[in-house]
N, C-alpha and C positions, 0 to 999 in steps of 0.2 A: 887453735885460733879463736879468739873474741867471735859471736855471733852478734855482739851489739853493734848495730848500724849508728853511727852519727850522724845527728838530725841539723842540718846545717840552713834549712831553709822555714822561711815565715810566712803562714798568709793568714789575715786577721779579718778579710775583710766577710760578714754574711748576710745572708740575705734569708730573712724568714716568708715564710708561703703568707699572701693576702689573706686577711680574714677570708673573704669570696671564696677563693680556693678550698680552703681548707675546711669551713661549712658545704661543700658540695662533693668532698674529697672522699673515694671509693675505700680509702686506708683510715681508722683512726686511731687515736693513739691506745687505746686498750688491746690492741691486737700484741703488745710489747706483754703484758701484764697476765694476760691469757694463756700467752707462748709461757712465763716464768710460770706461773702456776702449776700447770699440768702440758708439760710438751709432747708426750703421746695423746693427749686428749684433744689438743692445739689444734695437730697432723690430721686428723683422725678426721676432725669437724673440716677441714680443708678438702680431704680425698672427698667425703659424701657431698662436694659439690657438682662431684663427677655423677654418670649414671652407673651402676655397679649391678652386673643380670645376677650378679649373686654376691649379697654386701658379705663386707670382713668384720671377723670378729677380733683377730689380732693386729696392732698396729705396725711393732715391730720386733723383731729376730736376731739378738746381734749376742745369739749362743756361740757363736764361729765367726769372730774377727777374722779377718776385716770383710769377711763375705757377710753382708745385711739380707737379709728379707724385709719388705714391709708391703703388707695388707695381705700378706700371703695367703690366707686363706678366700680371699675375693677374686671374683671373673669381672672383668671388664671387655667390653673392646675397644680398643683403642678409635677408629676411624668411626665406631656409631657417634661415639663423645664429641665429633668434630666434625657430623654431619647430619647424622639422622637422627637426635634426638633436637635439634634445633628447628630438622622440616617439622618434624610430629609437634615442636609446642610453637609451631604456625608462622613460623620465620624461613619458610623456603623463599620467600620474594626479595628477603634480602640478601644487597650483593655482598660475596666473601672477597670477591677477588676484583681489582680494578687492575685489570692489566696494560699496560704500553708497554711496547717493543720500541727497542732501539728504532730504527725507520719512522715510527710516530703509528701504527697500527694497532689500534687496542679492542680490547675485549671487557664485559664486563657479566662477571660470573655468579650467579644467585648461591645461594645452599641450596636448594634444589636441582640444579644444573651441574653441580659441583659433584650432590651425592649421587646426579645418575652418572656421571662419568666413572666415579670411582667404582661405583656395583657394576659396570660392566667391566671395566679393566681386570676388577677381583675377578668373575668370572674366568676372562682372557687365561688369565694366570693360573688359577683354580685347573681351566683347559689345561697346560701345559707343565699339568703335574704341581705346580707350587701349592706346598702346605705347612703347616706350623715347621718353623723352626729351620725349613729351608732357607736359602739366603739369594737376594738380588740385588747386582748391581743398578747402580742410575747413574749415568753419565750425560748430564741435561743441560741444556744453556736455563735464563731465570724465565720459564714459560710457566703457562697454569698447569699445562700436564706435568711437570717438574710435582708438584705440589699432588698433583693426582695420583701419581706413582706412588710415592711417599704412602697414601693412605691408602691405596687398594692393595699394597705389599702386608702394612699394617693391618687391614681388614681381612686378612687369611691367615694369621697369626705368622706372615713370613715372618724375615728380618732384611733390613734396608741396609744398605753397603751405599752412601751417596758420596760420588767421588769429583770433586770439582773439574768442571767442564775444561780449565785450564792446564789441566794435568795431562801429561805425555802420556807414549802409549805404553813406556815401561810402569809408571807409576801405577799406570791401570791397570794394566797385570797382575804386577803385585800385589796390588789391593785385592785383585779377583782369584790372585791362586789363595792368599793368606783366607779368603773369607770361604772360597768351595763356592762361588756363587755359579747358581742353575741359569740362571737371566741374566741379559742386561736389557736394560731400558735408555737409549739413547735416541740422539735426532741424527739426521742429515748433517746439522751445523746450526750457528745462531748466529746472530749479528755483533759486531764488537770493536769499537770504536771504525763505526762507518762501513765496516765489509764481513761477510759472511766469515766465520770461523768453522771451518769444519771438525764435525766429530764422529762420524759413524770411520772416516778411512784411522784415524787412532785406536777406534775399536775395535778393526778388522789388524789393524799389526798388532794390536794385546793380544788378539787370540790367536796371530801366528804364528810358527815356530820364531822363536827369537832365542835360541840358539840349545834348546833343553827340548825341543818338539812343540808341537799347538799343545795349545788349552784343552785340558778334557773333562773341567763341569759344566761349563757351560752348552746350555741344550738349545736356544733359541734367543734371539737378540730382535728386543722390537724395537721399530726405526718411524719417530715421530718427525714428520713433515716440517721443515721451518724454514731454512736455510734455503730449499730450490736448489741446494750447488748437486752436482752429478755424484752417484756413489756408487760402490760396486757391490755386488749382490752376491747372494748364496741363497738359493733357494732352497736347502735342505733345513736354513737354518733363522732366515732373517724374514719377518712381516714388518708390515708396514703399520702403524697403531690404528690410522682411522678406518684402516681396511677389518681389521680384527675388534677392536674398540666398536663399530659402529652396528658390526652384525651382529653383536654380543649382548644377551638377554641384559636387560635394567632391573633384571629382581634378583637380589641378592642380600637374602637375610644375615644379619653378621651375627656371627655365632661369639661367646665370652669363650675367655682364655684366661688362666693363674695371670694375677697380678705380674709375676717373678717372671711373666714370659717373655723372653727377650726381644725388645722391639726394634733395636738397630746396634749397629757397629759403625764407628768414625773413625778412622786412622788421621793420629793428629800431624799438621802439617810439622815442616823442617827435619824427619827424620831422617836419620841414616841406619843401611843398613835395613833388617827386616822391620819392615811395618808395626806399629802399636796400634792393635785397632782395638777402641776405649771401646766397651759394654755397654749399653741401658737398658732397661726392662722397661715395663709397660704402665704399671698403675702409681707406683711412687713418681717415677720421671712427668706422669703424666700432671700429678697431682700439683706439683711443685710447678711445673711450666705455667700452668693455669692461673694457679695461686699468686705467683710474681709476676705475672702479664697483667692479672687484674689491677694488685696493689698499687706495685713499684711505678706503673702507666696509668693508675688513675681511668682504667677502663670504661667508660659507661655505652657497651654496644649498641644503643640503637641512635647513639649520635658523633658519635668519635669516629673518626677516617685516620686509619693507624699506617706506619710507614716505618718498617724497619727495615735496611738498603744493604743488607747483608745478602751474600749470597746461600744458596742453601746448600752448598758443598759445605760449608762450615756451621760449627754448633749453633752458633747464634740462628742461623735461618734454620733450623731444626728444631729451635725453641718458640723465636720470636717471629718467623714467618709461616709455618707450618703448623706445629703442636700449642703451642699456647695462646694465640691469636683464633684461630680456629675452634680450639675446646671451649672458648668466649664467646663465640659469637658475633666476634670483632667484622666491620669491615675494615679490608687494608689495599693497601697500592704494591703489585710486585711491577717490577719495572728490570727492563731483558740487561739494558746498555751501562753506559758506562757515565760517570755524571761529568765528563764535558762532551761529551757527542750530542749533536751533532753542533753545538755551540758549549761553552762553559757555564750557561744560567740554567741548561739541562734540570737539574730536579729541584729550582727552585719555582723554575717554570711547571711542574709539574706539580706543587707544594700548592700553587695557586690553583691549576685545571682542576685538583680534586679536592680544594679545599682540607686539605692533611690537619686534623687539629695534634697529632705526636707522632714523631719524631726521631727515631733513633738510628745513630750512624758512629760513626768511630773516629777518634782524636785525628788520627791521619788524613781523613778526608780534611774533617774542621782545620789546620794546617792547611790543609793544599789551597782550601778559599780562602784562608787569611792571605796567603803569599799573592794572589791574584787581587785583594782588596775589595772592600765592601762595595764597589759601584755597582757591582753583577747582581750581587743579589738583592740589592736597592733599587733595580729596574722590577720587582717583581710584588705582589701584594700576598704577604706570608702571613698576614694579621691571624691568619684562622690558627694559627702555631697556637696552642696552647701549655704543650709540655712537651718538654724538648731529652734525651734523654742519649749518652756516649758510651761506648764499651768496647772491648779492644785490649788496651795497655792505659796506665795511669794517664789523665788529661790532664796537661797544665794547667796555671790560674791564669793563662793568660790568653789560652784558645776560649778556658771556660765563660769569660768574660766577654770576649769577641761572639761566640755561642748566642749566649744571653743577649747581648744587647743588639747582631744586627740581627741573628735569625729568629731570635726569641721577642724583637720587640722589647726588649727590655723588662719584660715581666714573667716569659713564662721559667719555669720552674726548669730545674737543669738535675736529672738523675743518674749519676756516675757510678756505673754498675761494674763490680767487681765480680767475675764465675771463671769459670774455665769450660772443657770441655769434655774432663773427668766429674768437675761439679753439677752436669747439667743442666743448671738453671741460674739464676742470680744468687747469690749469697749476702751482698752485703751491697747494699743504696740505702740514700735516704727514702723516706715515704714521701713524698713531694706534698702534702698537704698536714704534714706533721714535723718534718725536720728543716731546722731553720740551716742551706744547704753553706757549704763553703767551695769557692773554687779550688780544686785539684781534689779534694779529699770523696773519697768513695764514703766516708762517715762508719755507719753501724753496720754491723751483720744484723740483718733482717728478723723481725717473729719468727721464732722457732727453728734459728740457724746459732749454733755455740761457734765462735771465733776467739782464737786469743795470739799475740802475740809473744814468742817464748825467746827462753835464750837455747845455746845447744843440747841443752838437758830436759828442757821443757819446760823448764819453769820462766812463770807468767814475767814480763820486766818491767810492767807495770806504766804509769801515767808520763808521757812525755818522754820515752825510751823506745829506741828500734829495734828489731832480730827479727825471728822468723816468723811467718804465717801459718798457724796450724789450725783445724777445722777439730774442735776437741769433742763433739759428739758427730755419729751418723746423722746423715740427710736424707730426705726419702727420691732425689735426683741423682743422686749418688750412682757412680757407675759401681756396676757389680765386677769388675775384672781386664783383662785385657784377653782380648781373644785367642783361645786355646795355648796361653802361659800364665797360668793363675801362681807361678814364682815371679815370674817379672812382674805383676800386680802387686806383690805384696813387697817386694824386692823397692821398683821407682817409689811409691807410695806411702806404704809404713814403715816401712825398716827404721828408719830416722827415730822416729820415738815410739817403738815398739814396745816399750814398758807400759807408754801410760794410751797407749791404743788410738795415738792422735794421727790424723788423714796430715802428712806434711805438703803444702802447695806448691814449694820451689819456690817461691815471691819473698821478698823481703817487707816488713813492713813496719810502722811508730806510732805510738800513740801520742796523740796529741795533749797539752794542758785537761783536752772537757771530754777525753777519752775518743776521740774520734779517729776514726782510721785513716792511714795514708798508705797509699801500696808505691813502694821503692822498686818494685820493677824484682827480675832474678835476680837471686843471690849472684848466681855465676856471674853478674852483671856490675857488683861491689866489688870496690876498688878500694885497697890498701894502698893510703897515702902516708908514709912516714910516721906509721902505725896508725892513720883514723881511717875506719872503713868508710867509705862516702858513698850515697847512693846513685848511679850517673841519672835518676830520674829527678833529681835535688837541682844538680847542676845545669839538665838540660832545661827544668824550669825558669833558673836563673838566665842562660842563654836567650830562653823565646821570651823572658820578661823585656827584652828590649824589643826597643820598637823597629827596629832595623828586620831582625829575627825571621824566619816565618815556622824555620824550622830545623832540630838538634838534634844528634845524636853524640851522645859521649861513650869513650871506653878506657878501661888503664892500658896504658902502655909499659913495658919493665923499662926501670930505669936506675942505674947505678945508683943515687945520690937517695931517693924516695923508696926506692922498691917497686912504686908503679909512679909513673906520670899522669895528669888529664891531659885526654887528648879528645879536640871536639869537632867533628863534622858539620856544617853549619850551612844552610840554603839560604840567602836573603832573598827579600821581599823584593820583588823587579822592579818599584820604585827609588830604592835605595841603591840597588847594584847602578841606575842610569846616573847616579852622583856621585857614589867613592867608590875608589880602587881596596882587591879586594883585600892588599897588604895593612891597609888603613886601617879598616874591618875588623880585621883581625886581631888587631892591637889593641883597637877600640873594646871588642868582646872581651877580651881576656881582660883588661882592667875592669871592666865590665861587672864579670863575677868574681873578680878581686872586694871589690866593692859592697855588692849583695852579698857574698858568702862568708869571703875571707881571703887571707891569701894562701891561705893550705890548699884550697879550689882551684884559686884561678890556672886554666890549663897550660900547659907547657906548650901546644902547638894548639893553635887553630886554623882548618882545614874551610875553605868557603867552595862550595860544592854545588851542581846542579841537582843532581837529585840523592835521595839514599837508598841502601838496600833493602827493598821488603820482601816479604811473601804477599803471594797472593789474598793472605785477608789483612796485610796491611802493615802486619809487624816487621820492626827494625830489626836487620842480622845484623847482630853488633860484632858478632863473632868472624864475619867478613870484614868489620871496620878495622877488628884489633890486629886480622894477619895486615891489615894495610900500614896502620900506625909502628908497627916493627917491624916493616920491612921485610915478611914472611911473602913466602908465594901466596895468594889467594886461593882460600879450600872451595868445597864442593857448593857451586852457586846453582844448583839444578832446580830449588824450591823458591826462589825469586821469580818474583812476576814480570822482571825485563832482565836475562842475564850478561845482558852487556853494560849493565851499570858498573860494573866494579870494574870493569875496564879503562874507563873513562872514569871514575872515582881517582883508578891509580894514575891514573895519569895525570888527574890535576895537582894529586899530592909530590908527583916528582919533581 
């Protein structure tokens, strides 16, 4: 089968950065030219922005595909870079952390306050036997000691297992047997849309017998106070943090450790079946986090108020709340809740309390405030917005715009960041004070990042042609493997174009006329129409192009006549649903993108739907749409963040 995607959709309109901007802009454009020149020398000048107890003299290691080394001969520690070398050049007074809790309770947390929690927690741990290379879980709602753990696990050369707070007690488990983890670090519970969530009783059934006998790495479980709800106890095994935390010596020299030392394990969400928990080491991962927090966000730490609304079960808060914000010197806003609790103008209201000059949150949020309408966040003064920044799954041109103009004021710069969570860090944005940006397109792979898009052989398909996404040189964020199966690593990952040694992403993608990127979403997600493969991220663009819209999902359906049909999921906007019925709607859509596309597009069924299926960091199971659209029983919905949605999906489709 063809790997070429057909490019069915247009968007002409852009928008270059302000002179202003871009004369004060932390990115400029020689960093493009730098990267061509000499890309080991690029990498190289990027890590010694870090502190290094013992600098490298090689860059990078790629004797043995697909396993890389880079800086391997360097010691770093990871949590001095993101703490202690900030108090020493006289920035302990500034705050790292502005925190609110759901309920309206906040804290606000210096570097100084920061790095004595973390050197006494390492201690804690240190007590409790943890050392290089051992492994702990965190199972945290979004608190500062979330963030704390993180780097005192880091600070004794562990390795961090962080398993999102919304994960059952099986998923915990399995995370915790596949990883051997010694610890867990968990609370009581957190708050979450208006009532406490418990979590310590999910960690006590992870580690009960659940049907194979108890858990037997795990040696001690500490239990952070947040929640208030009652829990049940094991004295041989569970303390309380600020009881252990508070008696626990503040001096804690952090010792370096090989670059190549593994700093954590993620198991990425939607799996079936045994866990994939993706690798990172410590000084590349580190290097690259830093490097694309400064650029790609136009960093300047001692005035910028940063806000990335990710959780840190997920890579994004591993990068852009924890590691790379932090190695900066950033201050940022974590915030516990949920952004309509305990009203809907939640973090816009919050946008104003801490004055947030950037910004970054994911397409599916941006959707949920379109469908609700600008008056919410038109009640609030977001002026201080100065760059606004999405990441997730590809973003429409028509949230990007909505983006722009209510939350951005209309000027600030819009950076549509393309990574994964095998990539570790961004790979491909604009530079917000260099690249003149376009709505929906993620644009260039970044200084010192090789990108091409290929056909199934590899080879390049060149200007204004779709296929595959391949990463055609190492990254120094790069994960090193998957956790104790270095065949399934190279098995999910290279096998695909195992001749010319390219990282395959699973995304489909096109170039545009001026070479600029567009990400089409998975492959697995391309629909064969009557022989044109189409991208359902084309179609769903066309969909939210209308103004009725708020939000799409498309999947093929098999169909005698085409081979697959469009078939589209569709949420309207609550001001439209109070004036057409949804048969109307739906008539209307599908001529709709008859029109914008073609009529090879326009969908065979549209579906007008209250909500769709996500996971918990947001993304669409299409894979749940498509058993609905063929009238297939509905598979495994355990990884959705409500799983009575697709009950009520099917039901509106019968």
């Amino acid at each position: 089968m063809s790997s070429q995607i057909d490019h069915v959709f247009d968007e002409t309109r852009v928008f270059p950065p302000s002179p202003e901007f871009a004369a004060a802009a932390v990115a400029k454009p020689e960093l493009y030219s730098q990267a061509a020149a000499d890309r080991d020398a690029f990498w190289a000048e990027q890590a010694r922005a870090l502190h290094w107890h013992t600098p490298f003299t090689e860059v990078l290691d790629w004797s043995n595909p697909p396993f890389a080394k880079w800086f391997a001969d360097g010691e770093l520690n990871v949590a001095y870079n993101c703490l202690d070398r900030h108090v020493e050049a006289g920035n302990g007074d500034r705050v790292a952390l502005l925190w609110e809790g759901e309920p309206g309770d906040e804290r606000r947390i210096t570097y100084a306050e920061l790095t004595d929690e973390v050197k006494r927690l390492a201690n804690v741990l240190e007590g409790m036997g943890v050392g290089p290379g051992d492994r702990v879980a965190i199972y945290l709602p979004m608190i500062p000691e979330a963030v704390a753990a993180m780097l005192a696990v880091a600070r004794v050369g562990a390795i961090h297992s962080v398993v999102f707070g919304g994960f059952s007690a099986d998923s915990l488990r399995s995370r915790i047997d596949d990883a051997g983890a010694k610890v867990v670090i968990t609370a009581d519970g957190g708050y979450r849309k208006g009532k406490v969530s418990a979590l310590k009783p999910a960690v006590d059934q992870a580690l009960a017998d659940r049907g194979e006998g108890e858990q037997h790495t795990v040696e001690h479980v500490i239990v952070v106070r947040r929640g208030g709800n009652e829990v049940d106890w094991d004295d041989d095994r569970d303390v309380w943090y600020h009881d252990v935390v508070n008696a626990a010596s503040g001096v804690h020299e952090a010792q370096a450790f090989p670059a190549e030392n593994p700093l954590f394990i993620l198991y990425t969400s939607g799996t079936t079946g045994k866990p994939k928990g993706i690798l990172h080491t410590s000084g590349g991962y580190l290097t690259q986090a830093a490097y694309t927090h400064r650029n790609v966000f136009d960093l300047h730490p001692e005035s910028d108020v940063f806000w990335c609304t990710a959780d840190i079960g997920w890579v994004t808060g591993h990068s852009y709340v924890t590691y790379g914000p932090l190695a900066n010197g950033a201050t940022q806003v974590l915030y516990e809740g949920t952004p309509d609790t305990p009203h809907p103008g939640r973090w816009w209201e919050l946008i104003q309390k801490y004055d947030v000059t950037i910004f970054y949150t994911a397409p599916t949020a941006i959707r949920s405030f379109m469908k609700s309408g600008r008056a919410i966040p038109n009640q609030y003064d977001l002026s201080s917005i100065r760059l606004l920044g999405s990441v997730g799954e590809p973003i429409n041109p028509e949230a990007w715009i909505w983006y722009r103009e209510v939350i951005g004021g209309g000027s600030a710069p819009i950076v549509d960041t393309w990574w994964q969570t095998e990539t570790g860090a961004i790979m491909v944005s604009p530079l917000p004070g260099v690249t003149a940006t376009k709505p929906g397109s993620a644009q260039v792979p970044l200084p010192g990042i090789s990108i091409d898009v290929v056909d199934d052989d590899g080879k390049p398909v060149g200007i204004g042609n779709g296929g595959l996404l391949a990463i055609t040189k190492p990254w120094p964020s790069m994960l090193r493997g998957v956790w104790g199966d270095p065949e399934r690593f190279k098995e999910t990952y290279w096998e695909k174009f195992q001749q010319k040694g390219y990282y395959f992403a699973g995304d489909g993608a096109r170039l545009d006329e001026d070479g600029d990127l567009w990400l089409l979403g998975r492959v697995d997600d391309v629909m064969n129409v009557s022989g044109h493969r189409l991208s359902t991220a084309e179609i769903e663009s066309a969909l939210v192009a209308h103004e009725a819209t708020a939000e799409a999902a498309v999947v093929g359906a098999s169909d005698e006549t085409t081979g697959q049909a469009v078939v589209a999921f569709v949420i309207i906007k609550e001001s439209y649903l109070a004036e057409h019925s949804p048969e109307g709607l739906a008539q209307l859509l599908r001529g709709w993108v008859g029109g914008q596309i073609g009529p090879i597009a326009r969908p065979r069924d549209v579906y007008i739907v209250g909500e769709l299926p996500k996971t918990r960091s947001g993304k669409i199971m299409r894979r749940l749409l498509r058993d609905v659209a063929e009238g297939r029983e509905v598979g495994d919905t355990t990884t959705l963040a409500d799983t009575a949605v697709m009950t009520v999906i099917s039901a509106q489709v019968k």
